[in-house]
TIMI-2910 file (N, C-alpha, C, CB; in pm, 1 decimal, decimal comma, always signed):
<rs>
+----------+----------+----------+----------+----------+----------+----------+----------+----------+----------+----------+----------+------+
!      n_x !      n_y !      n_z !     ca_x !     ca_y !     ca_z !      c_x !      c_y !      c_z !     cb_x !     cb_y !     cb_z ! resn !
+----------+----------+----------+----------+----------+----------+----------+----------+----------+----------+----------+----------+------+
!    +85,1 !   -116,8 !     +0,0 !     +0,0 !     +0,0 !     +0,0 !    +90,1 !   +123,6 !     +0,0 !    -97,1 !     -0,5 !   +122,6 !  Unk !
!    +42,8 !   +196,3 !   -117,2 !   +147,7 !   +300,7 !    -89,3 !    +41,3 !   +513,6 !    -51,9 !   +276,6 !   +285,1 !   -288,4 !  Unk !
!   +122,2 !   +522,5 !    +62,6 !    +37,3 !   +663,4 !   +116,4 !    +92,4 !   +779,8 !    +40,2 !    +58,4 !   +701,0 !   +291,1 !  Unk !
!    +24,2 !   +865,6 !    +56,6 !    +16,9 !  +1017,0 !     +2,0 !    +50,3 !  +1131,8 !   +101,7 !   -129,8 !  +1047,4 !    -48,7 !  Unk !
!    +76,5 !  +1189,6 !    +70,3 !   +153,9 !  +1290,0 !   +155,3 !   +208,5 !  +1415,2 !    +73,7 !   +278,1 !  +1215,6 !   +223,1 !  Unk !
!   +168,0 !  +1543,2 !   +130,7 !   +278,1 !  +1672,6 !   +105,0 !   +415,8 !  +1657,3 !   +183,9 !   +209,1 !  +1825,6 !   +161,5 !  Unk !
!   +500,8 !  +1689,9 !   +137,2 !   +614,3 !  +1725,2 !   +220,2 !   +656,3 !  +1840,3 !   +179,9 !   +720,0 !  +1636,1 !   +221,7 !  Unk !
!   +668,2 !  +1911,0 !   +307,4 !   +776,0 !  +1837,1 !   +406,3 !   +673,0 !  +1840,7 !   +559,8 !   +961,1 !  +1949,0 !   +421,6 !  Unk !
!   +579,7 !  +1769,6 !   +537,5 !   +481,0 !  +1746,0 !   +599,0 !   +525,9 !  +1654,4 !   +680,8 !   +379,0 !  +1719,0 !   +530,9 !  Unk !
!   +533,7 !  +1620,2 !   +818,2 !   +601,1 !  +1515,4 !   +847,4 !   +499,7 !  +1379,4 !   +919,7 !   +715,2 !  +1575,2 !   +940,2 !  Unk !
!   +376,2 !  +1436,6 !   +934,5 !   +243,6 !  +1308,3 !  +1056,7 !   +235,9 !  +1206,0 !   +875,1 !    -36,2 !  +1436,5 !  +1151,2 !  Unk !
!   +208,7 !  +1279,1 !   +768,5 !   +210,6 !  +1120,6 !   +667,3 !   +301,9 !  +1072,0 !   +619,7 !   +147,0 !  +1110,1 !   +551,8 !  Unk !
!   +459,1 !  +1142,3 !   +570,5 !   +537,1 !  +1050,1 !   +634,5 !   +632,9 !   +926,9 !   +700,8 !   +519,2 !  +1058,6 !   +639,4 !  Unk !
!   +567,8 !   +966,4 !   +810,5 !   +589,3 !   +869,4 !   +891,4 !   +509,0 !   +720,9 !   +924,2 !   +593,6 !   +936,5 !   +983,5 !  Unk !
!   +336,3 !   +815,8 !   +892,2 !   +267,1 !   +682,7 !   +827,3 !   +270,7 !   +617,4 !   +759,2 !   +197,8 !   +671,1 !   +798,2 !  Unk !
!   +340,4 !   +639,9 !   +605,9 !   +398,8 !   +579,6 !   +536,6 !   +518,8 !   +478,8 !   +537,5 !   +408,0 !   +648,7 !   +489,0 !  Unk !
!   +610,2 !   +569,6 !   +600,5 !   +679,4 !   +470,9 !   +677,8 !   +679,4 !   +330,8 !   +695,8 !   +666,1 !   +497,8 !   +768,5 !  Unk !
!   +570,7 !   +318,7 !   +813,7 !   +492,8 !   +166,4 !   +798,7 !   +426,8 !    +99,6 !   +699,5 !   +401,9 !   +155,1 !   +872,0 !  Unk !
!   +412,9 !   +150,8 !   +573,8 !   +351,1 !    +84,9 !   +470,9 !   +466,5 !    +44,7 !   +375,5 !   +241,0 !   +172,8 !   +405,3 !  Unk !
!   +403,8 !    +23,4 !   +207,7 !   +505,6 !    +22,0 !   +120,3 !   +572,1 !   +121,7 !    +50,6 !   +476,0 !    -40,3 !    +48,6 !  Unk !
!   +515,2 !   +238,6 !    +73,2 !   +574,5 !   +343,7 !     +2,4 !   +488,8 !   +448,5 !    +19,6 !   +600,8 !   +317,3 !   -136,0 !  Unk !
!   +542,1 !   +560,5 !    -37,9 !   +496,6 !   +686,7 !    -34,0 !   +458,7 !   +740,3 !   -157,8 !   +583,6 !   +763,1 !    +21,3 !  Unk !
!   +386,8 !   +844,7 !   -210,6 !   +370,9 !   +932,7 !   -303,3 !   +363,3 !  +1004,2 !   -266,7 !   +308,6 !   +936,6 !   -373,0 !  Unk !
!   +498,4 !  +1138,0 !   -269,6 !   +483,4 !  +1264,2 !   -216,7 !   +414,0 !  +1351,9 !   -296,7 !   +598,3 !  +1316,9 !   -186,7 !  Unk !
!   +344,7 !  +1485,4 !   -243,4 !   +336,8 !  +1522,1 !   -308,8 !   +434,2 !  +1681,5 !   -271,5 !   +211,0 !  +1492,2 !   -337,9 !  Unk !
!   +459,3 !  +1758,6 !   -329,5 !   +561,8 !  +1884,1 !   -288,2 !   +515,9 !  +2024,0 !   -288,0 !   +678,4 !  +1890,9 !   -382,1 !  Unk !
!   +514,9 !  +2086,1 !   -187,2 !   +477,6 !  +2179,5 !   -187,6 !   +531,8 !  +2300,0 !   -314,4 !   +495,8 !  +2195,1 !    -63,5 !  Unk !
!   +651,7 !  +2306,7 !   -318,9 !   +679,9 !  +2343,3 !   -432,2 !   +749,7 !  +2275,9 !   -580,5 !   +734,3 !  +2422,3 !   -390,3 !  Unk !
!   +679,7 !  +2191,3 !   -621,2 !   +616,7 !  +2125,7 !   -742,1 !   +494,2 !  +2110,5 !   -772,4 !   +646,3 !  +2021,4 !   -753,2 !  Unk !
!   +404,7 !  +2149,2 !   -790,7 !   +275,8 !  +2085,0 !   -803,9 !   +254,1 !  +2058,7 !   -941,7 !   +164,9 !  +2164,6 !   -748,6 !  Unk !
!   +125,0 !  +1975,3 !   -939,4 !   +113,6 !  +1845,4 !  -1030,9 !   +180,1 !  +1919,5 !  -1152,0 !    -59,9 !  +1775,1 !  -1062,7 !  Unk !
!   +254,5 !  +1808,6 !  -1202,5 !   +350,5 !  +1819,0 !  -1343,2 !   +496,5 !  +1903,0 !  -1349,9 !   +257,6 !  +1895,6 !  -1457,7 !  Unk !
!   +504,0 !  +1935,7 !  -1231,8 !   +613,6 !  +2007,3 !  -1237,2 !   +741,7 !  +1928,2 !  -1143,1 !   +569,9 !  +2154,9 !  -1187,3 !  Unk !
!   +838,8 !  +1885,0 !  -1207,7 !   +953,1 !  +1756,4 !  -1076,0 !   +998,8 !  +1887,3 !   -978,0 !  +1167,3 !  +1642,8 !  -1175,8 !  Unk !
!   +990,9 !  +1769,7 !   -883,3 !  +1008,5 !  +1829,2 !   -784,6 !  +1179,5 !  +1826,1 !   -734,6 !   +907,0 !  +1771,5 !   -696,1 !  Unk !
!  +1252,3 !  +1929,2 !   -631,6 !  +1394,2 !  +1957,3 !   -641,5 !  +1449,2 !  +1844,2 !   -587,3 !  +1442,8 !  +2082,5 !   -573,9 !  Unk !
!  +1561,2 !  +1830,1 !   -649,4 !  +1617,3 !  +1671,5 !   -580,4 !  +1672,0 !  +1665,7 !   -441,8 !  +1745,3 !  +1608,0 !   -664,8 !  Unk !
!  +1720,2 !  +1800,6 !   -389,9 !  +1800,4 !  +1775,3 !   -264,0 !  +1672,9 !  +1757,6 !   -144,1 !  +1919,5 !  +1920,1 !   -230,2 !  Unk !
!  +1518,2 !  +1814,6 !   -247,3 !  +1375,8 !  +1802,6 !   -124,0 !  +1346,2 !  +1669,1 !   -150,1 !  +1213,2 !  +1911,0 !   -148,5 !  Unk !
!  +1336,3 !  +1587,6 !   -238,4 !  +1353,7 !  +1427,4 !   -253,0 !  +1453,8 !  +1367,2 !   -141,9 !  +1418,4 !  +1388,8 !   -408,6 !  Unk !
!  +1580,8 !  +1410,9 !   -209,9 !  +1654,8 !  +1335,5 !   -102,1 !  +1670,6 !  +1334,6 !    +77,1 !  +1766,5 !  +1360,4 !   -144,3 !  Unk !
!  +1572,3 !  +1499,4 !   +112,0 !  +1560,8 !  +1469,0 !   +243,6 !  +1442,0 !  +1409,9 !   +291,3 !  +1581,6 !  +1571,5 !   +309,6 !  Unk !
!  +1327,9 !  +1366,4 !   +178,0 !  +1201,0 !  +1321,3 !   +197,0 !  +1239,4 !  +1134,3 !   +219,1 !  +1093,3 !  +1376,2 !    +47,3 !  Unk !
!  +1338,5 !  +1100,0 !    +91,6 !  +1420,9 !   +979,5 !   +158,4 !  +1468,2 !   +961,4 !   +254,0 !  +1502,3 !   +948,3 !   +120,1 !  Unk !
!  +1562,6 !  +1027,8 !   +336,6 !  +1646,6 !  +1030,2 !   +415,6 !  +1501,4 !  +1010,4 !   +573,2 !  +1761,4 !  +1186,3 !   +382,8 !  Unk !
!  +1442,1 !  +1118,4 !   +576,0 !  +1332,8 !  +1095,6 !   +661,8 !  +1253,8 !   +958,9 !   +660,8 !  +1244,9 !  +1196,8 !   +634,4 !  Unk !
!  +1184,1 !   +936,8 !   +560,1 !  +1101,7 !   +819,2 !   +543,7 !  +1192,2 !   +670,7 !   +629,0 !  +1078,7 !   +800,5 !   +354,9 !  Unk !
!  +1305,6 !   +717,5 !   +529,2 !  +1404,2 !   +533,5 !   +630,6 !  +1408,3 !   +545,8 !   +711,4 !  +1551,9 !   +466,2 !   +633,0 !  Unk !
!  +1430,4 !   +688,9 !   +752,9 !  +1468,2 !   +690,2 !   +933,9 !  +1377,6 !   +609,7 !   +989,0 !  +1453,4 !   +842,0 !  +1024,0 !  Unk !
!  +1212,4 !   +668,1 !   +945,8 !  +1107,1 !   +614,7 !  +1047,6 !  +1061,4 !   +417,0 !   +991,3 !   +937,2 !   +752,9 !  +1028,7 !  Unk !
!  +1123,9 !   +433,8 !   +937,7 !  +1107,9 !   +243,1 !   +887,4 !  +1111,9 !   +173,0 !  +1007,7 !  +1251,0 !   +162,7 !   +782,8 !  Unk !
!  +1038,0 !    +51,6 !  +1049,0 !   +984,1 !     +4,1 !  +1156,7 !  +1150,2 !    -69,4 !  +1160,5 !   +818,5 !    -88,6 !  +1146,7 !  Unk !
!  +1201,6 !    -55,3 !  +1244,2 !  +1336,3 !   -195,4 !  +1290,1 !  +1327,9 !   -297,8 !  +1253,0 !  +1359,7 !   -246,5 !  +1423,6 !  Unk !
!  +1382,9 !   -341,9 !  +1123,5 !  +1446,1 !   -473,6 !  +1126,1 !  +1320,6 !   -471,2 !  +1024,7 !  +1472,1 !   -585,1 !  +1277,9 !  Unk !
!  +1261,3 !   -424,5 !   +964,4 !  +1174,6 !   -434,9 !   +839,6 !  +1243,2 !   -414,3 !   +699,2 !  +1064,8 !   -330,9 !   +850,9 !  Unk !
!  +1286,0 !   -536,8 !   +655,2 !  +1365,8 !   -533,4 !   +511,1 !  +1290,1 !   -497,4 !   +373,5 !  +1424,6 !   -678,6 !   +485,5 !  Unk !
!  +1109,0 !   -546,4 !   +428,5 !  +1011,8 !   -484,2 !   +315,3 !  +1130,0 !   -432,9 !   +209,0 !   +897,3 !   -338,4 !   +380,3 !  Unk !
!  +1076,1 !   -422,0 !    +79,0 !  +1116,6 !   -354,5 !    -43,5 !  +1018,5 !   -182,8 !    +15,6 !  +1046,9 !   -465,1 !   -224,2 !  Unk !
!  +1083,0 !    -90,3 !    -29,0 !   +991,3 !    +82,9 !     -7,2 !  +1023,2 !   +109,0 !   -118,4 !  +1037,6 !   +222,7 !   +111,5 !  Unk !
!   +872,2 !   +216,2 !   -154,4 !   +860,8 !   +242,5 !   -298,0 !   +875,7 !   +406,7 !   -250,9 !   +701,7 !   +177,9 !   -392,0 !  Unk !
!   +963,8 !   +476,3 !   -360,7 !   +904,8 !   +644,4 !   -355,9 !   +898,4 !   +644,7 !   -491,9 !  +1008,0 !   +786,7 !   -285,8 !  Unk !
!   +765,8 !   +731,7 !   -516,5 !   +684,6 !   +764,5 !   -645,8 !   +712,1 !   +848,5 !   -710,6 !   +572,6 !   +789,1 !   -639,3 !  Unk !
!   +756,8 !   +930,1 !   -751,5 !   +779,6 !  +1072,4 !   -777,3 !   +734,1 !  +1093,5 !   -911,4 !   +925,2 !  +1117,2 !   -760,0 !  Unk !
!   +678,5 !  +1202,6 !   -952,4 !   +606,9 !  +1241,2 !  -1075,8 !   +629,3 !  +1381,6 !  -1124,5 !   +464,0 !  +1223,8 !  -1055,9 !  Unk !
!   +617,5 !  +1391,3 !  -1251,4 !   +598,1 !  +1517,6 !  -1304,9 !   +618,7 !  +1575,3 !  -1477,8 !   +685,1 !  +1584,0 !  -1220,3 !  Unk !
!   +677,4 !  +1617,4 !  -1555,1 !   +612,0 !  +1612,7 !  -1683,2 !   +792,6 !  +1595,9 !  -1744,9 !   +488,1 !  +1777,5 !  -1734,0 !  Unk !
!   +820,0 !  +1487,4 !  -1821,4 !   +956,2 !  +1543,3 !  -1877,2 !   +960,3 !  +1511,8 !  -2019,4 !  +1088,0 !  +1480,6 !  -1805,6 !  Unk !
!  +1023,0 !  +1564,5 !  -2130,1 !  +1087,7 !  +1572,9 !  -2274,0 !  +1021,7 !  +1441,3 !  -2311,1 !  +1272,4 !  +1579,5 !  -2289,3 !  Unk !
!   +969,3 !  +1441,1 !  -2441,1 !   +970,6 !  +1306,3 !  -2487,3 !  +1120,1 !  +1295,7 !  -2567,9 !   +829,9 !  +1275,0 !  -2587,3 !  Unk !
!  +1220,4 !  +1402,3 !  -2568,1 !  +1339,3 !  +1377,0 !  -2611,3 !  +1400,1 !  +1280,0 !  -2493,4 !  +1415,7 !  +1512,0 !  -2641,4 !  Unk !
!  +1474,6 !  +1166,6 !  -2539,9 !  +1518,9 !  +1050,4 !  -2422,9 !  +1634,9 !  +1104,9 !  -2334,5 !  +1578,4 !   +898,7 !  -2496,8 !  Unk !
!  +1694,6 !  +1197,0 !  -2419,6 !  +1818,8 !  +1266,3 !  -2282,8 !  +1796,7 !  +1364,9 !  -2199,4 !  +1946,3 !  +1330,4 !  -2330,5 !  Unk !
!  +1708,9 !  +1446,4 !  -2270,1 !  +1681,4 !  +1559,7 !  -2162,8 !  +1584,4 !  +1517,0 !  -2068,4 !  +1629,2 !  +1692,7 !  -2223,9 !  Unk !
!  +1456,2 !  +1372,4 !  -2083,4 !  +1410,0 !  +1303,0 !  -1976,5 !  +1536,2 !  +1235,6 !  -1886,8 !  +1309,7 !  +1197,3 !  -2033,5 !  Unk !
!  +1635,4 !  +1167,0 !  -1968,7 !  +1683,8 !  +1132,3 !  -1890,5 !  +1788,2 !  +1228,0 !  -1732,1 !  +1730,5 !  +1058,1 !  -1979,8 !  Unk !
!  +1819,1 !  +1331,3 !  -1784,3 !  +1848,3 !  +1455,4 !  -1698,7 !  +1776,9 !  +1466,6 !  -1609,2 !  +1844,3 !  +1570,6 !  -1752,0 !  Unk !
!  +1675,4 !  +1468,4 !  -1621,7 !  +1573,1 !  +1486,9 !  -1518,2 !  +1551,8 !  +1372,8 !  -1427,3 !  +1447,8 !  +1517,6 !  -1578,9 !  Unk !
!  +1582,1 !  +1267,0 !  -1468,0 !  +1480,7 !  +1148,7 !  -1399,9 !  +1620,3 !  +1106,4 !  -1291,6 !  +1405,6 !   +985,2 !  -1541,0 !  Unk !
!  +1751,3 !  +1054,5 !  -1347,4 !  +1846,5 !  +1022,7 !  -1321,9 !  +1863,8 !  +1075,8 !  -1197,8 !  +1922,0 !  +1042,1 !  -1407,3 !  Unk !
!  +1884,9 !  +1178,4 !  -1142,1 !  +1914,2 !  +1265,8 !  -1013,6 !  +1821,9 !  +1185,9 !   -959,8 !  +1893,5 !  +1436,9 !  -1003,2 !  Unk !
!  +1704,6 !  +1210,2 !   -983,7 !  +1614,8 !  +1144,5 !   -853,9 !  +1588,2 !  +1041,7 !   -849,6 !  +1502,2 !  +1180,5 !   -826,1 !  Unk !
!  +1607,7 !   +933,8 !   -988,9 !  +1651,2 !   +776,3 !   -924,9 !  +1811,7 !   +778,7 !   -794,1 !  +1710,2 !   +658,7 !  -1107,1 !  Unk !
!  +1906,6 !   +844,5 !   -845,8 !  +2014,2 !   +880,3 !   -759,7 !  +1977,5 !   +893,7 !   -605,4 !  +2069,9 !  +1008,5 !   -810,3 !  Unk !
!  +1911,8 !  +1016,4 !   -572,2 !  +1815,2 !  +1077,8 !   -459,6 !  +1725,0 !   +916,9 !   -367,2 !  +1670,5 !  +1207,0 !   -568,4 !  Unk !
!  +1682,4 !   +858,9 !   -510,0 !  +1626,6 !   +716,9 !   -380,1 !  +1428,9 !   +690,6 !   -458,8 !  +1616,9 !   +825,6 !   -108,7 !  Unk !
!  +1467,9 !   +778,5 !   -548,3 !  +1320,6 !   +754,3 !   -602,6 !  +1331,0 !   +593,0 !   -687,9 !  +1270,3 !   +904,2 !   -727,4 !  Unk !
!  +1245,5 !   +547,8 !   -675,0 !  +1191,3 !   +433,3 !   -732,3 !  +1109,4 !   +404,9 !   -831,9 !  +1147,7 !   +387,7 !   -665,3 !  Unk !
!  +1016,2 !   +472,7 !   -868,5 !   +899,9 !   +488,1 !   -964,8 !   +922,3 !   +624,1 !  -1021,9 !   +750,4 !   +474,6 !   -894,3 !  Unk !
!   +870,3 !   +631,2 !  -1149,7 !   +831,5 !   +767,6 !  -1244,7 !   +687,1 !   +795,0 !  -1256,3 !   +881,7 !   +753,0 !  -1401,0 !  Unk !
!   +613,9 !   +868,7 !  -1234,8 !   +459,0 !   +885,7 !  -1328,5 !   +492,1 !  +1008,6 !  -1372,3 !   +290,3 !   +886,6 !  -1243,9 !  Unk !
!   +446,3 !  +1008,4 !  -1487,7 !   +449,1 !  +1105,6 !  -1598,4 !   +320,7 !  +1181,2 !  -1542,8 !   +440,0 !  +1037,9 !  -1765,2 !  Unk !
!   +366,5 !  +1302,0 !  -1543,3 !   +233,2 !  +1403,4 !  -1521,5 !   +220,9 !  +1490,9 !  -1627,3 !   +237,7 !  +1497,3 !  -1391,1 !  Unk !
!   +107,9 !  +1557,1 !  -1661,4 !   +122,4 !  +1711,0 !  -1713,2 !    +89,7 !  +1814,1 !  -1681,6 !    +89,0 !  +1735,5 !  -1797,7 !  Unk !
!   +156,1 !  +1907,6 !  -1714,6 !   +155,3 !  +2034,2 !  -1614,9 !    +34,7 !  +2083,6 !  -1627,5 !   +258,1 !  +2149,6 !  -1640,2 !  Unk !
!    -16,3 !  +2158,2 !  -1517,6 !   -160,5 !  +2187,5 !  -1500,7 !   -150,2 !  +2337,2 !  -1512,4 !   -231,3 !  +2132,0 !  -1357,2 !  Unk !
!   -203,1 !  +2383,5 !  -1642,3 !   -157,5 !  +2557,3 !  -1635,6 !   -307,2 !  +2644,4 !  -1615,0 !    -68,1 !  +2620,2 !  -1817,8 !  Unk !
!   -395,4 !  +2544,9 !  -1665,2 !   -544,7 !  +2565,3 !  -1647,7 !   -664,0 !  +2475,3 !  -1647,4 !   -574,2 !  +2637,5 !  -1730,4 !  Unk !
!   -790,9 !  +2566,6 !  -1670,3 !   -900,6 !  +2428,5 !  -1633,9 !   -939,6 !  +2442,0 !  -1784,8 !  -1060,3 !  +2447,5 !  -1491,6 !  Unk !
!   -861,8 !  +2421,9 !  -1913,6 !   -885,3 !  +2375,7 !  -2030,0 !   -907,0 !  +2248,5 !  -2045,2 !   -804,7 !  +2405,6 !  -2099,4 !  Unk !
!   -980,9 !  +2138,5 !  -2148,1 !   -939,6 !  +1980,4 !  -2137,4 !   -862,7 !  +1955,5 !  -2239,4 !  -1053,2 !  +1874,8 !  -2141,1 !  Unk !
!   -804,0 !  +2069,7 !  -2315,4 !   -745,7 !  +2018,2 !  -2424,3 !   -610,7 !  +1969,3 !  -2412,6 !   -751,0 !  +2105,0 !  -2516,6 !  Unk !
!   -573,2 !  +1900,2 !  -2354,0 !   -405,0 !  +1873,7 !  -2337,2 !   -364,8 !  +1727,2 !  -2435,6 !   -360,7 !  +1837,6 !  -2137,2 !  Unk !
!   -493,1 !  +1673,1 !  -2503,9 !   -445,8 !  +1518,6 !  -2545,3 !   -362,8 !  +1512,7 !  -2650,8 !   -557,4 !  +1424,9 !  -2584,9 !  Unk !
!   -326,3 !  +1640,5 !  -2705,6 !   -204,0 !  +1573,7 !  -2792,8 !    -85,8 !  +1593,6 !  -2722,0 !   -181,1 !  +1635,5 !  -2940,8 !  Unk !
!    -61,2 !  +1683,1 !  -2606,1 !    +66,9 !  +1652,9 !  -2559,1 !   +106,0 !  +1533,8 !  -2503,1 !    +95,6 !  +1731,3 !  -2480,6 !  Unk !
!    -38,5 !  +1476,9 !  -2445,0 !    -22,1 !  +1341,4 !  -2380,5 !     +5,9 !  +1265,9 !  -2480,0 !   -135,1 !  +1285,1 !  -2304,9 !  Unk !
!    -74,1 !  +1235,6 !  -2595,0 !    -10,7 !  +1152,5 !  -2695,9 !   +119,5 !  +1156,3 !  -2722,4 !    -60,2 !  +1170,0 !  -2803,3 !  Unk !
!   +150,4 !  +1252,6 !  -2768,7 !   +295,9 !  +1278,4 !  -2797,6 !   +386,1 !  +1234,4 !  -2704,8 !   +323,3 !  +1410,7 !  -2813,3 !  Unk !
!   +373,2 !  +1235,8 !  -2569,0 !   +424,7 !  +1169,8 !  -2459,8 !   +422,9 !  +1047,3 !  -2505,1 !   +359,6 !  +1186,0 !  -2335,8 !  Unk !
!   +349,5 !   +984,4 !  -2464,0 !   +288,9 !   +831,9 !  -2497,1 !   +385,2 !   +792,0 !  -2645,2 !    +78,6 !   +837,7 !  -2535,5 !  Unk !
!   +338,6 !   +857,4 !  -2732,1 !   +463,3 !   +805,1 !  -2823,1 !   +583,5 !   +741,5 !  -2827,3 !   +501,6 !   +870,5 !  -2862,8 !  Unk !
!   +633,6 !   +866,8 !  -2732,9 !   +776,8 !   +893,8 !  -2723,2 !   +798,4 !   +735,2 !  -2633,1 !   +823,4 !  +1068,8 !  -2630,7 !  Unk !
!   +765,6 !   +700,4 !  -2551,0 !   +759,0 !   +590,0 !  -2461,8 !   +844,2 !   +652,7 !  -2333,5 !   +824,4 !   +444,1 !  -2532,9 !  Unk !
!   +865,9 !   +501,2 !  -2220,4 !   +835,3 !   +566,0 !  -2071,5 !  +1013,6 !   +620,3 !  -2117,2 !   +785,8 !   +426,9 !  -1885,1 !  Unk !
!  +1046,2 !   +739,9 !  -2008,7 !  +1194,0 !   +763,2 !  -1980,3 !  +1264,2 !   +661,8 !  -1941,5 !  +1217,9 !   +853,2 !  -1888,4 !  Unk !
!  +1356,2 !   +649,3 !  -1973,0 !  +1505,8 !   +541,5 !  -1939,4 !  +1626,4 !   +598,0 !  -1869,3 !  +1580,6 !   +487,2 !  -2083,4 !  Unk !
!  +1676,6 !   +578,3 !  -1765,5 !  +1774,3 !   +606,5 !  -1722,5 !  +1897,3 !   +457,1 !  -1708,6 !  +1723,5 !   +680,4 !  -1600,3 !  Unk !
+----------+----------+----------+----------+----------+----------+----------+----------+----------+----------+----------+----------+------+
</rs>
C-alpha cells in the first residue's frame, strides 16, 4: 500500500513509513512540475529513518511530473532522482489551467515511450 503525503509534511510521512511506500506530493512542485532533488533526497532520508526496525520490506518512492519526450533531456531529469532514492516515475502534465485540451501533448508523450535512465 502506498500513502500520500505533502512534504515536508512530516504526521504522513511517517505513516507511510509503515507501509510500502509513499507518493509525495511537494509543496513546491505541483502536479507536473519535478520536484527539487536535494527536497527528494531529504524526503528519503526521513522516510528510512522512520522504517519500523528490522523491516527489510522492499519501499517504494513515487515521484512524478512532466519530462521531454526527447530521451536525454528526460533522462536529466529522472536520473538525479533515481540517484536521490526515487523508485517509480509517473508522468504528469503540467496543469496551467481548467482547459481539457491537453491530449495531444499526452499523446505525444505516450509516443515517445516511458523515460530510461
Amino acid at each position: 500500500m502506498w500513502i500520500g503525503g505533502f512534504w515536508p509534511r512530516r504526521p504522513p510521512m511517517r505513516r507511510a513509513a509503515r507501509w510500502d511506500g509513499v507518493v509525495p506530493l511537494f509543496e513546491t512542485a505541483r502536479h507536473g512540475h519535478v520536484p527539487d532533488v536535494a527536497e527528494v533526497r531529504d524526503l528519503v532520508g526521513y522516510v528510512r529513518k522512520h522504517r519500523p526496525a528490522g523491516d527489510e520490506r522492499p519501499f517504494e518512492f513515487v515521484l512524478g511530473g512532466a519530462t521531454s519526450p526527447d530521451a536525454a533531456k528526460a533522462r536529466d531529469v529522472i536520473a538525479p532522482l533515481r540517484d536521490a532514492g526515487a523508485t517509480w516515475w509517473d508522468e504528469r502534465q503540467i496543469q496551467a489551467g481548467p482547459g481539457p485540451d491537453r491530449l495531444s501533448s499526452v499523446l505525444r508523450r505516450v509516443e515517445a515511450g516511458p523515460p530510461e535512465v
